[in-house]
C-alpha positions in Angstrom: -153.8 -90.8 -13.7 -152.7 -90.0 -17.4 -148.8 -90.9 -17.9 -148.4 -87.8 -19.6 -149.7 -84.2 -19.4 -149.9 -81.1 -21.6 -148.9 -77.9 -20.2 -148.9 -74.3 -21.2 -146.5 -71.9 -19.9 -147.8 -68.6 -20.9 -146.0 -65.6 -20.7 -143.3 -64.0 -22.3 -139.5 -66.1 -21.9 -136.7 -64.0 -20.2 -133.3 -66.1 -19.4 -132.3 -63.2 -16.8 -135.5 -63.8 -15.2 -135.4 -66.0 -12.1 -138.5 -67.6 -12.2 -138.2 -68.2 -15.3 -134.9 -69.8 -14.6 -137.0 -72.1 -11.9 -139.9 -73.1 -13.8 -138.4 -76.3 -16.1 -136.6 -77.7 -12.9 -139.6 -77.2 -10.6 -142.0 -79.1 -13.5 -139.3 -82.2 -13.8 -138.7 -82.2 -10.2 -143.2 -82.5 -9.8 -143.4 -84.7 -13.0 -140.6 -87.3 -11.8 -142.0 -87.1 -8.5 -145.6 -88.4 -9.8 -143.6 -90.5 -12.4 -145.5 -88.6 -15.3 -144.1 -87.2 -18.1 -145.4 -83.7 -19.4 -144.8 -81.8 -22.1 -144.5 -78.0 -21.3 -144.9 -75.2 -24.5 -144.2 -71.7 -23.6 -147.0 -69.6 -25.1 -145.7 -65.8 -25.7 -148.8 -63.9 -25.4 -148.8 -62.4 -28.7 -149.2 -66.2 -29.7 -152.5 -66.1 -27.9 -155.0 -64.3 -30.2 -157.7 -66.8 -29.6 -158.5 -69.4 -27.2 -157.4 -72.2 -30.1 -154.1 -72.4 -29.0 -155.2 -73.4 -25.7 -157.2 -76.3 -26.5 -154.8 -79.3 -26.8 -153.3 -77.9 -23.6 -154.3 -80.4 -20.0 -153.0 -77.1 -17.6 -152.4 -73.5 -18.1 -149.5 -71.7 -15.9 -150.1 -67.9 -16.4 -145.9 -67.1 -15.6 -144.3 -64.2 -13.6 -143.3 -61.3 -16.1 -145.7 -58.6 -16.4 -146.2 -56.5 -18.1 -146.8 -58.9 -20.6 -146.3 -58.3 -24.0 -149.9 -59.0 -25.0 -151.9 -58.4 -22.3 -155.3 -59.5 -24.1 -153.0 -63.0 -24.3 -152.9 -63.5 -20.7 -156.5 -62.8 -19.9 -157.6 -65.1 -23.0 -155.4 -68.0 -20.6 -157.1 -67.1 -17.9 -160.7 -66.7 -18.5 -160.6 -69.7 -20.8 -158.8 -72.0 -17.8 -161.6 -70.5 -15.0 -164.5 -70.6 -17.4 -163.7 -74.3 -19.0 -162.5 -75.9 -15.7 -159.3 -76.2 -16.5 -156.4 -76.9 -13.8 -154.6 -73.4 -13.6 -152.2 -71.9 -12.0 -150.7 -68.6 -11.8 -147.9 -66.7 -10.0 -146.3 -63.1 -9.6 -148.0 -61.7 -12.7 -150.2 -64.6 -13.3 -151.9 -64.2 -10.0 -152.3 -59.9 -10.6 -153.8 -61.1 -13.4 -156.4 -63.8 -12.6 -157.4 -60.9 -10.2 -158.3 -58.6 -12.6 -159.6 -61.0 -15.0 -161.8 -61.5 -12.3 -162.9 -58.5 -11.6 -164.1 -57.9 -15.4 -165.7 -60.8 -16.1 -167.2 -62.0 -12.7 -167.4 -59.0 -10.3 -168.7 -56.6 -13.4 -165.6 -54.3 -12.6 -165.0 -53.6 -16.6 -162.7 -50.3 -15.5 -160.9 -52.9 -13.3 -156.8 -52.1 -13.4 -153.4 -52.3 -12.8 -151.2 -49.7 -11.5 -147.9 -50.5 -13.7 -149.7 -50.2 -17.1 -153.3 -48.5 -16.5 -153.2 -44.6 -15.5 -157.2 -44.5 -14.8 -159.7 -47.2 -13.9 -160.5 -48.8 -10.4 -156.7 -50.0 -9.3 -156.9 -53.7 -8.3 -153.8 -54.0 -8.2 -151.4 -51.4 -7.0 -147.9 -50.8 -5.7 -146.5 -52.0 -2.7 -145.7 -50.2 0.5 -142.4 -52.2 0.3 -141.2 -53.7 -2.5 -140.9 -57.6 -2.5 -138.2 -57.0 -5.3 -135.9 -60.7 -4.5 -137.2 -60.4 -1.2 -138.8 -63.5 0.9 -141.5 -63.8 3.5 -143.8 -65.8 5.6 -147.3 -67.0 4.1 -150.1 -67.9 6.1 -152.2 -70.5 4.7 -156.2 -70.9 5.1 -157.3 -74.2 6.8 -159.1 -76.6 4.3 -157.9 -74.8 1.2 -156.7 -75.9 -1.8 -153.6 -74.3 -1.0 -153.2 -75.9 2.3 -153.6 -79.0 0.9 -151.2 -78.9 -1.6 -148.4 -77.8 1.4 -149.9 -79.8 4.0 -149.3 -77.6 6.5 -150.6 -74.1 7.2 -147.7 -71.4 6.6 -144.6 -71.8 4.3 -141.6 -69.1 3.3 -141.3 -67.9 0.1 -140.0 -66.0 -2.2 -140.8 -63.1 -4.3 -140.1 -60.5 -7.0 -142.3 -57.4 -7.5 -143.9 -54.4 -6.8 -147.8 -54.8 -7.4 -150.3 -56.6 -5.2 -153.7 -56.2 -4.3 -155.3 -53.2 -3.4 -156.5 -53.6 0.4 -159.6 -52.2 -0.8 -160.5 -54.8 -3.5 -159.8 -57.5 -1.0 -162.5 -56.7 1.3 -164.6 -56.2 -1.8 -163.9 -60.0 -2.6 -166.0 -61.0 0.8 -169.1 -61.3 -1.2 -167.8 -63.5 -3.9 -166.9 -67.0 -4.6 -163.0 -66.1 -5.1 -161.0 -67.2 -2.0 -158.4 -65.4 -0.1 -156.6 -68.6 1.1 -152.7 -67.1 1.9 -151.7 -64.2 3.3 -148.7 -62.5 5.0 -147.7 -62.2 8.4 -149.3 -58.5 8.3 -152.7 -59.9 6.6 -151.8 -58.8 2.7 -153.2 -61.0 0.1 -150.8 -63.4 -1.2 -152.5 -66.3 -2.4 -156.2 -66.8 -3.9 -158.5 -69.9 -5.4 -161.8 -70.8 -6.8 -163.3 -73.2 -4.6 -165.7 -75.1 -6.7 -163.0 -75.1 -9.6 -161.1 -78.3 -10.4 -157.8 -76.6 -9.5 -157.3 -72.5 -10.0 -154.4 -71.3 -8.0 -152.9 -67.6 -7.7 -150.2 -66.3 -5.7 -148.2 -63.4 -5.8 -144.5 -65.4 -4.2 -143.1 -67.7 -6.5 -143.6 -71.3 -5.6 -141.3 -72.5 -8.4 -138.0 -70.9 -6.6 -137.8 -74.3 -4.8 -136.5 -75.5 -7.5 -133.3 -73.5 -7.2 -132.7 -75.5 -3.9 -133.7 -78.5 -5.4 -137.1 -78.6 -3.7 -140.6 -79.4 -4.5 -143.0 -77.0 -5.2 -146.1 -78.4 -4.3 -148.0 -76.0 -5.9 -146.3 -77.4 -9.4 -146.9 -81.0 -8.1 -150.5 -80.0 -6.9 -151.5 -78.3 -10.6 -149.7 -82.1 -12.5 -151.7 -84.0 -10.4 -155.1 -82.0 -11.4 -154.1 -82.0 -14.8 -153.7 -86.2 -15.0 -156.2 -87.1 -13.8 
């Protein structure tokens, strides 16, 4: 495993925001925990106007905080970390839009959307029936996926903060494709996803890194590190 790792934070830095306030805690809690050190770069997405940036990088973390500045930014991270095989992870925002990204570019959905930003288009992502605003829930966790194996067990609690998730339509859409639903809620919404032949590409919509802010693991954090030292 390589002593040190490169890792992009992309998204757009709030100091209010409270996963943003998690993330550098939940990396040095992962990174001392597989006694690696990593270097992490927040990317704002207007930074991102070609995939050059991204090169140098060992992982990409596509941060909560949409709408994002530069959308165009966020789905340059994304395709180039899915299409390159590179370890990725994304939550909150990251995951709505690894989604959609997906959508375009693999499932031919070029209209695909997002309800906060996009008034027409097919609405992969939509609002909530309840808002998951600071709120926390159960997950239910897929046996034998990626997921799973990063927790080691097969439900967690977590916690959130938005108002978008997957449109119940699109999920039964994904059926015929390679994209995994490997989490889900106690009432069978989508809440975690992966790309099984992928070294490592991880999506939820609850924020893993909040562990940090009880001075926890998140082993989602510890699972991407590992991928991306190896």
């Amino acid at each position: 495993m390589h002593q040190s790792v490169r890792l992009a934070l992309v998204g757009d830095f709030r100091p209010d925001a409270v996963a943003h306030q998690a993330i550098p805690p939940a990396i040095k809690l992962a990174a001392d925990s597989l006694n690696i050190s990593v270097e992490a770069e927040w990317l704002p997405t207007p930074a991102i106007t070609s995939t050059d940036v991204l090169h140098n990088f060992n992982a990409i973390w596509v941060v909560p905080g949409s709408p994002y500045q530069h959308d165009q930014g966020a789905f340059m991270a994304i395709t180039w970390a899915r299409e390159n095989n590179i370890p990725f992870l994304g939550s909150c925002g990251g995951f709505q839009y690894a989604l959609i990204e997906y959508a375009r570019n693999v499932m031919g959905w070029q209209d695909a959307a997002h309800a906060e930003t996009d008034t027409e288009g097919r609405m992969v992502i939509a609002p909530l029936s309840c808002s998951l605003v600071e709120q926390t829930g159960d997950i239910v966790i897929e046996p034998g996926s990626t997921i799973a194996k990063a927790y080691g067990k097969l439900s967690t609690h977590e916690g959130y903060h938005c108002n978008f998730g997957v449109n119940p339509d699109f999920g039964n859409e994904l059926a015929d494709f390679p994209l995994r639903i490997s989490a889900r809620d106690r009432q069978g919404d989508v809440r975690g996803i992966e790309l099984p032949h992928h070294r490592f590409f991880v999506a939820t919509l609850f924020q893993s890194e909040r562990a940090s802010l009880r001075h926890a693991l998140s082993p989602l954090v510890v699972a991407l590190l590992t991928e991306a030292g190896r």
